[in-house]
C-alpha positions in Angstrom: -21.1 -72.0 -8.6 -24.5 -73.0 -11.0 -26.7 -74.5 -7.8 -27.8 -77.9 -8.1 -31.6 -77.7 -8.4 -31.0 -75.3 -11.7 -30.6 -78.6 -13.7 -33.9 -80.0 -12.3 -35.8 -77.2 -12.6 -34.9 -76.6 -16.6 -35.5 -80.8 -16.7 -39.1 -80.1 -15.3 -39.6 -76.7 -17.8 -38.7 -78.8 -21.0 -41.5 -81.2 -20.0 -43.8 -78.5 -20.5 -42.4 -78.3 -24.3 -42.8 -81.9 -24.9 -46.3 -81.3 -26.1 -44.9 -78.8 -29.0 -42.1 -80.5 -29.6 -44.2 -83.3 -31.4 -44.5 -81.9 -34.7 -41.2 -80.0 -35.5 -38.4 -80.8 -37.4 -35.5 -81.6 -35.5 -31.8 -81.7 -36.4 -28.3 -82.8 -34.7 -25.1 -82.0 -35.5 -21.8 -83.6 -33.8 -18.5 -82.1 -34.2 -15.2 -82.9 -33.0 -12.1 -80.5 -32.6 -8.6 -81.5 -32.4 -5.9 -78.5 -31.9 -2.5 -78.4 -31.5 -0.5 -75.0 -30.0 2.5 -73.4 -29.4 3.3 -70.4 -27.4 5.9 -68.1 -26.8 4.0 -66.7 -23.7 1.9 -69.1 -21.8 1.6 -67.4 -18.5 0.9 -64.4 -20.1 4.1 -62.9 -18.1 5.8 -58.9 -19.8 8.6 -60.2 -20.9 10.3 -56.7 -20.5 10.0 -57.1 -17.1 9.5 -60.4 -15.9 11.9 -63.1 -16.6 9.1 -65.7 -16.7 7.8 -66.0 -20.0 7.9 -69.4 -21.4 6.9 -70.7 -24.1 4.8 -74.1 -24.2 2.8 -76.8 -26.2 -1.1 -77.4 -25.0 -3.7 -79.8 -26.8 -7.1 -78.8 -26.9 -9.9 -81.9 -27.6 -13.2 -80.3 -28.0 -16.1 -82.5 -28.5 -19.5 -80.5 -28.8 -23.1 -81.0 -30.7 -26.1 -78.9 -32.1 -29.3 -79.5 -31.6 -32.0 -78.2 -33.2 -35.8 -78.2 -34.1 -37.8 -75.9 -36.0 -41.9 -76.6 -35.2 -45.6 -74.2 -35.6 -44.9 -74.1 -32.1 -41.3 -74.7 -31.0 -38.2 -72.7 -31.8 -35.2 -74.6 -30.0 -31.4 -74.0 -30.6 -28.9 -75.5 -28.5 -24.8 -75.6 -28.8 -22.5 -76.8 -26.1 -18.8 -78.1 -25.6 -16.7 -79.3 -23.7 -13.2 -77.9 -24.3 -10.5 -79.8 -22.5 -6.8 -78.2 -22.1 -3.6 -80.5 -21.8 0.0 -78.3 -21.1 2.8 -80.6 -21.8 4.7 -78.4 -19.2 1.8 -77.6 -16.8 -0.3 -80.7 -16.0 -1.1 -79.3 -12.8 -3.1 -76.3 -15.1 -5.0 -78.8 -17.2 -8.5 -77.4 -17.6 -12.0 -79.0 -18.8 -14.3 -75.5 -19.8 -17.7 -76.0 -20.3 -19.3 -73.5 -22.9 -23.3 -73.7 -23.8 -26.2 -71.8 -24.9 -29.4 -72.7 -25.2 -32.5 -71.0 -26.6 -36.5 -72.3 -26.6 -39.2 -70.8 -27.4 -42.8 -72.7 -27.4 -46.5 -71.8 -27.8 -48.1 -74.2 -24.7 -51.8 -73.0 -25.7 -52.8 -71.5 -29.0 -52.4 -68.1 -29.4 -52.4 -67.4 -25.8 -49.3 -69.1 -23.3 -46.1 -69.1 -24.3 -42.6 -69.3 -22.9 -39.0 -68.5 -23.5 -36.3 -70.4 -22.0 -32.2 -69.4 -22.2 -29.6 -71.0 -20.5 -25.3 -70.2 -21.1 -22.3 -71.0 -19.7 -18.8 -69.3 -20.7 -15.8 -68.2 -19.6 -15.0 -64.5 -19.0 -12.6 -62.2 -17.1 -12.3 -61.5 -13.5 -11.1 -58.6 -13.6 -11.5 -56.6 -16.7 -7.8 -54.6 -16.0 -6.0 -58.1 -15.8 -4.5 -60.6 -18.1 -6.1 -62.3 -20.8 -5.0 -64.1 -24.2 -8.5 -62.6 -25.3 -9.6 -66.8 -25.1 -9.9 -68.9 -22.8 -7.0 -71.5 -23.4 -4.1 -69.8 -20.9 -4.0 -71.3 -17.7 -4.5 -67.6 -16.2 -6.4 -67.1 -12.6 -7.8 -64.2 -14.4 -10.6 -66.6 -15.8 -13.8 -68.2 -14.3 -17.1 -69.5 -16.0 -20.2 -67.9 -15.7 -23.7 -69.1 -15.7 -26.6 -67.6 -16.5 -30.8 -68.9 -17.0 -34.1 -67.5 -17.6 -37.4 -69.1 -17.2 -40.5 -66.7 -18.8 -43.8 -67.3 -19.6 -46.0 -65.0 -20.8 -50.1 -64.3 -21.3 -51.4 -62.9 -24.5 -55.1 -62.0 -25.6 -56.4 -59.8 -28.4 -59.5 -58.2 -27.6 -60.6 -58.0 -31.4 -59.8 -55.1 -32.8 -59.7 -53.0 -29.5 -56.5 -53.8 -27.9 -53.4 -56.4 -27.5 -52.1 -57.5 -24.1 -49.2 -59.0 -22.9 -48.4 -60.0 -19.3 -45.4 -61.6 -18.7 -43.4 -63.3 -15.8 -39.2 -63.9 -15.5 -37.1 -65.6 -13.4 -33.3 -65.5 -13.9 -30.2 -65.9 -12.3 -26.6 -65.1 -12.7 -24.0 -67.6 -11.2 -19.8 -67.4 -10.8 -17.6 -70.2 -10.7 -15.0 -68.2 -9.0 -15.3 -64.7 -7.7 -18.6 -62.3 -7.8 -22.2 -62.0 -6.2 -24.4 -65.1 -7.2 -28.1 -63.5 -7.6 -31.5 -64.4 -8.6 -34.2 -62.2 -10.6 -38.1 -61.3 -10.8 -39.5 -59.6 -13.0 -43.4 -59.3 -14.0 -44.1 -56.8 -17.4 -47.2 -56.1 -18.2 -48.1 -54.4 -21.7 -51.3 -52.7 -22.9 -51.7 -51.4 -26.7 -54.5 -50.3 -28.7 -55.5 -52.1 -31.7 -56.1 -51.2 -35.6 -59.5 -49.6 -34.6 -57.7 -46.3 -34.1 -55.7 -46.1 -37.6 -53.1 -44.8 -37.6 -53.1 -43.5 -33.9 -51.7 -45.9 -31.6 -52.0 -45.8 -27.4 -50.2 -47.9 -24.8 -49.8 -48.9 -21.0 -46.8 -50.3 -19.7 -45.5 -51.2 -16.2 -43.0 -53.3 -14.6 -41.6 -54.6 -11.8 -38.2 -56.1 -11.0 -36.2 -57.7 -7.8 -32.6 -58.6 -7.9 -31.3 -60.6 -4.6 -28.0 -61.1 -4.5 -26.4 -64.1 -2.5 -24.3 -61.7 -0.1 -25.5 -58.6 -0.8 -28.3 -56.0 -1.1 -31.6 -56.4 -2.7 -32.4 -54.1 -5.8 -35.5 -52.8 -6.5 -36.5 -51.5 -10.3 -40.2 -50.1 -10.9 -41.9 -48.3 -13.8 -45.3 -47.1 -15.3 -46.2 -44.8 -18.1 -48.2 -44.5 -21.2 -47.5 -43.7 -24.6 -48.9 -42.1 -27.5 -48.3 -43.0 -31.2 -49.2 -42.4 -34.4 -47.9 -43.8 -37.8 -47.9 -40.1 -40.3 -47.5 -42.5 -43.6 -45.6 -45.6 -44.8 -42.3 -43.8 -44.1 -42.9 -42.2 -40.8 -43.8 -42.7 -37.2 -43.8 -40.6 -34.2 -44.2 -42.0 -30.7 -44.6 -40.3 -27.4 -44.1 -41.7 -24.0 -44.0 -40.6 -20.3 -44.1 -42.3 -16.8 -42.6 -41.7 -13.4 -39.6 -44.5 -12.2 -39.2 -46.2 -8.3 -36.4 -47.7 -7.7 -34.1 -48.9 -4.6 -30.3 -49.4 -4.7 -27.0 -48.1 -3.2 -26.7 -45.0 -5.0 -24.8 -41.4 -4.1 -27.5 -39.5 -5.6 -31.4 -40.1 -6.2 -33.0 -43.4 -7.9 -36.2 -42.2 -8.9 -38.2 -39.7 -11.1 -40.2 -38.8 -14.1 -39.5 -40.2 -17.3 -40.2 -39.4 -20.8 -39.0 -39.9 -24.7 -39.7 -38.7 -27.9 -39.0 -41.3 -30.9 -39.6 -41.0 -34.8 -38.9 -44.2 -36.6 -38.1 -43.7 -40.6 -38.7 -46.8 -42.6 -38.1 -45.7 -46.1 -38.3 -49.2 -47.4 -38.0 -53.0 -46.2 -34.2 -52.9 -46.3 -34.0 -49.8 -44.2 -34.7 -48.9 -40.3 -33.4 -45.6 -38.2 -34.9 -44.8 -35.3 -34.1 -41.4 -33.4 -34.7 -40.8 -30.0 -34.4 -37.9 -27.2 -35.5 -38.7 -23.8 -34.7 -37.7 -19.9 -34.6 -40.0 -16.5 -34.0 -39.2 -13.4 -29.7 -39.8 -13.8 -29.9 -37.4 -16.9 -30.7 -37.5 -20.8 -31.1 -40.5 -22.5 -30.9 -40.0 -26.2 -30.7 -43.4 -28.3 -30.4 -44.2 -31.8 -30.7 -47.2 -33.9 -29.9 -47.8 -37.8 -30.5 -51.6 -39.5 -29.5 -51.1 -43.2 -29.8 -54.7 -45.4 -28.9 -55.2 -48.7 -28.6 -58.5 -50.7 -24.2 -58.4 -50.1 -24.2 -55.9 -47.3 -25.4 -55.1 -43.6 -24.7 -51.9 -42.2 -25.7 -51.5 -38.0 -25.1 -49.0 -36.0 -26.7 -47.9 -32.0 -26.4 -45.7 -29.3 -27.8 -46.1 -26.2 -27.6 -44.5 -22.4 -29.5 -46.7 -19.9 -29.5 -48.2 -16.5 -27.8 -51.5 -16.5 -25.5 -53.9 -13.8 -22.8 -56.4 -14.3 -25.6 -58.9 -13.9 -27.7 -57.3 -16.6 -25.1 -57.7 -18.9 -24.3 -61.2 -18.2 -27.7 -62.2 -18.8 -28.5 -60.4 -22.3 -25.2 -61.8 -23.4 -24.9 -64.9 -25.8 -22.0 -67.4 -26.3 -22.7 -69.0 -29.6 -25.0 -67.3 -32.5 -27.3 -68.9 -34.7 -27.9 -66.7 -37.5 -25.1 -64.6 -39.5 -24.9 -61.0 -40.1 -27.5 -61.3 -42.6 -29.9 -63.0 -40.1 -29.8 -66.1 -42.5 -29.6 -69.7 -40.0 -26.3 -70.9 -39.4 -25.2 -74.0 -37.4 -22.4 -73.0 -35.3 -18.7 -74.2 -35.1 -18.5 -75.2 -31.3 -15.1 -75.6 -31.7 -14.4 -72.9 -32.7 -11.9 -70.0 -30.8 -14.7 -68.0 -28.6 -13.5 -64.5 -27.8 -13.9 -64.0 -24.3 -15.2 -60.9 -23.6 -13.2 -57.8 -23.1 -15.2 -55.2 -21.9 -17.6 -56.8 -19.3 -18.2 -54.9 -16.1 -16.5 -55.4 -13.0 -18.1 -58.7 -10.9 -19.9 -56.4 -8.4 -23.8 -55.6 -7.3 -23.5 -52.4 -8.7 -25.7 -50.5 -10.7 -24.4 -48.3 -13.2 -25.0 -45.7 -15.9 -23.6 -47.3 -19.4 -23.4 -45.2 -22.2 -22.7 -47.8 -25.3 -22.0 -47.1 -28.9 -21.6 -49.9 -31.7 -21.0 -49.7 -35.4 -20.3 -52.8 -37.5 -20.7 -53.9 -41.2 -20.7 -57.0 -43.3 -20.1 -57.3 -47.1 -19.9 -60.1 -49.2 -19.1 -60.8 -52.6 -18.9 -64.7 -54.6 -15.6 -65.5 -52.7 -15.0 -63.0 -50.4 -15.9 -61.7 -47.1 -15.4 -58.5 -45.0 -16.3 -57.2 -42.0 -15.1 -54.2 -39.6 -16.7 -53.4 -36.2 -16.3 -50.5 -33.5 -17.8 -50.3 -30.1 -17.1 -47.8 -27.6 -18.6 -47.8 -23.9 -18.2 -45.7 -20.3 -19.7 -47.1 -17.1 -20.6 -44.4 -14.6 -21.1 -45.9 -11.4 -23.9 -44.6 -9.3 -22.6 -46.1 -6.0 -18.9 -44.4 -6.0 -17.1 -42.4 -8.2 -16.0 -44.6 -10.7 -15.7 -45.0 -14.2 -15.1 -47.6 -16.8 -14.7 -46.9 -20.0 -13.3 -49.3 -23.5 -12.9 -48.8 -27.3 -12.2 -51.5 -29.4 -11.9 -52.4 -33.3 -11.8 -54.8 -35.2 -11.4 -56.0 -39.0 -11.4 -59.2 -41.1 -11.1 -60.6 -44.2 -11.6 -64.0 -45.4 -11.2 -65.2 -49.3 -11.8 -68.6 -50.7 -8.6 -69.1 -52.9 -9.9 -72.5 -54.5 -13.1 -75.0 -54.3 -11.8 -76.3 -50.7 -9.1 -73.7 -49.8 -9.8 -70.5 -47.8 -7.6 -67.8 -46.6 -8.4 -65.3 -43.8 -6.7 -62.6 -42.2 -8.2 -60.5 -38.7 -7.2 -57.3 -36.8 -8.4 -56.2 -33.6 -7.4 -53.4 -30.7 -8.9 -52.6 -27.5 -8.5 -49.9 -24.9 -9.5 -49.8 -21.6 -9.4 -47.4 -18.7 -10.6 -47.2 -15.2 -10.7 -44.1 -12.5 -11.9 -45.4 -8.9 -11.4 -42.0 -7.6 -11.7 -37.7 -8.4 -8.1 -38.1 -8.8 -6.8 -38.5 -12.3 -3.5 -39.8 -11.4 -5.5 -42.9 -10.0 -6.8 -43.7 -13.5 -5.2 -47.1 -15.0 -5.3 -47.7 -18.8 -4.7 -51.4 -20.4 -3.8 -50.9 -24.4 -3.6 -54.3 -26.4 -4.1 -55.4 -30.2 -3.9 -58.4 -32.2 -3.1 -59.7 -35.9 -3.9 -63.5 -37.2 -4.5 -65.2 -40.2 -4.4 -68.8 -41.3 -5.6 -71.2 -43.8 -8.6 -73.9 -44.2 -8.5 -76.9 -46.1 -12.0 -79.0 -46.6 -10.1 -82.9 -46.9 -13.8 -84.2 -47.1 -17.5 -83.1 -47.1 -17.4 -82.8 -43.1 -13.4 -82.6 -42.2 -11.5 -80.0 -42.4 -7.8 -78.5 -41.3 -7.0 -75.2 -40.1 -3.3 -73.7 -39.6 -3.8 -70.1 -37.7 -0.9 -67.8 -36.5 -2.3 -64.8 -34.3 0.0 -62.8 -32.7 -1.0 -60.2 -29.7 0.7 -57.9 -27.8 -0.6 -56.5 -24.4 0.7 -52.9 -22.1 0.5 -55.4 -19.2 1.0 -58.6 -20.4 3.9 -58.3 -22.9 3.7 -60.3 -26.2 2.7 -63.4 -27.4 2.9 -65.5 -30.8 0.8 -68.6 -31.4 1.0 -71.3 -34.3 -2.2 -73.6 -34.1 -3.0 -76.8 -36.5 -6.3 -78.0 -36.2 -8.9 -80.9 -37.6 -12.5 -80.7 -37.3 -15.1 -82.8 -38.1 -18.7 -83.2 -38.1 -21.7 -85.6 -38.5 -24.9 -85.7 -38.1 
């Protein structure tokens, strides 16, 4: 459960952007979300082997507001709800879900002190294997809210043309509603690069330091140093060098620290275009990554693969619940009452540290009146404290088309796959398989109203089936 002094202490860090918050712009936006569904599968029950699958009505009232203000030295987005559930056949499952995110960042002294401030809330799966309507509006026990928070300033001075540095301090924590290991996070970076007095030759310093205590569990310990060599061969290319040596504590079957090294060449044949290629070793094994950001005026192409050291509460925290720019990184306000996903392939709610190999491919396009996208992420956890692996695949596609001035149309397709092995023994692997289809319709009645009808069906390997029919009304002022 989010402790009490969180509040205070975020209260007493947005004092300290008061000052910067005098000259921006700010903006508000209030919006209101009335829905209306019916279900053929509520509890989420297999209906080919359970006999209690029922089908229901629920209302969902979600009130919610944006808030935000663009400044020379404030950056501040904030979206929260409150989304409140009413079963006409369940009162006792009535559920209020709070669902936030909140991003600041603020220059405190010229060119020098700065700091970056997050704080979400959202609602995500217990257990990864169980249940879920791939939302949060089923009154399932499979669900809890999580929070999370950072608090970072930072230090940064330019010794002319000799060298940048950065120093920079965090503080984070990771809280459950329900079931998992509360914790709190340190962390202290600190950066050293040359400056344009070399050219094209570039050399850098880097070390850090992090502590994760968790409530009822151990205490983590992550540690790094090396130094880096790069150099920029022409407008295209770059090749960058780097190696170090790695301490680190936690529960772990086999060794936590070592050498470390990568070799990266970056290609940036124009402004639109960014792939970046990387082979590197750590003490757990190779660690290639690869990055590719392609931008055109209709289309964005993205794709990544990475092999790191990460935990469940790593994830938590680099996670985001609502997003304020779309795919072509243009500012958006967002819909919070909109249906948010909840996340399908987070880790198990443990202390555990893990190896998590993650691939990601997704593209955008866009013509005058339609829109198309497609995604595909793939990811295996490789636990270092037990033999255990989790690995998902999912898809998805969608297609939206505005069919007159203030009529849409839009149609989405998604399927996930997940297995898990806790042991040497294959037979003890377990394997979920689950898709969806919806589409519906939008119709703007005014310049801020507006009236969905959606139909999404979904059908589940553990849950059975489910069809939904949902009439909505939104609106919004500011």
């Amino acid at each position: 459960m989010l402790p009490g002094w969180l509040g205070s202490f975020c209260c007493a860090c947005l004092l300290l952007l008061s000052a910067s918050a005098l000259g921006a712009d700010w903006r508000l936006s209030k919006q209101l979300t009335v829905k209306g569904t019916y279900t053929d599968n509520l509890n989420l029950e297999d209906v080919t082997t359970h006999d209690g699958a029922q089908g229901d009505f629920f209302i969902e009232l979600t009130p919610g507001f944006v808030l935000q203000a663009k400044g020379r030295r404030l950056d501040l987005d904030v979206a929260y709800s409150l989304q409140s559930l009413h079963y006409l056949s369940y009162d006792s499952e009535d559920t209020l879900n709070n669902r936030l995110q909140a991003n600041a960042n603020s220059e405190l002294y010229r060119d020098h002190l700065f700091l970056d401030m997050n704080l979400t809330a959202r609602q995500e799966l217990i257990d990864a294997q169980g249940p879920t309507s791939w939302d949060a509006t089923s009154p399932s026990n499979n669900l809890q809210t999580s929070y999370t928070y950072l608090v970072a300033p930072y230090f940064k001075n330019r010794f002319g043309r000799l060298a940048d540095l950065t120093l920079r301090f965090e503080q984070d924590g990771v809280f459950y509603s329900d079931e998992g290991e509360d914790s709190l996070g340190y962390r202290t970076q600190f950066d050293l690069l040359s400056g344009p007095i070399l050219g094209d030759l570039q050399l850098g310093l880097i070390a850090e330091n992090e502590n994760v205590d968790y409530q009822d569990g151990p205490s983590d310990r992550f540690s790094k140093a090396a130094g880096g060599v790069g150099y920029r061969i022409d407008g295209r290319w770059r090749f960058d060098v780097l190696g170090g040596y790695e301490e680190n504590n936690y529960p772990s079957l086999t060794k936590t620290s070592g050498s470390l090294w990568e070799s990266l060449l970056t290609w940036t044949p124009n402004g639109r275009t960014t792939v970046k290629a990387a082979v590197g070793q750590r003490y757990f094994g190779w660690t290639p990554r690869f990055e590719l950001n392609y931008r055109r005026k209709r289309s964005v192409w993205t794709a990544s693969y990475q092999r790191d050291l990460t935990s469940a509460r790593g994830e938590r925290a680099s996670s985001s619940v609502y997003s304020f720019e779309d795919a072509f990184g243009e500012p958006v306000t967002p819909e919070t009452g909109s249906a948010l996903d909840v996340p399908l392939d987070t880790a198990t709610v443990t202390s555990s540290v893990y190896i998590n190999n993650r691939f990601d491919f997704a593209v955008t396009a866009q013509t005058r009146r339609s829109s198309l996208g497609a995604s595909l992420g793939y990811g295996l956890r490789q636990y270092e404290d037990a033999v255990r692996d989790e690995e998902n695949l999912e898809a998805r596609v969608y297609w939206s088309r505005r069919l007159a001035a203030r009529t849409s149309l839009n149609l989405g397709l998604g399927w996930r796959q997940t297995d898990g092995n806790n042991s040497t023994d294959d037979t003890a692997a377990n394997g979920q398989d689950s898709y969806y289809f919806d589409t519906g319709l939008t119709r703007q009645l005014s310049e801020r109203t507006y009236c969905d009808l959606q139909y999404r069906f979904r059908d589940d390997s553990d849950s059975g089936s489910e069809n939904r029919i949902t009439l909505g009304l939104r609106i919004t002022w500011e």
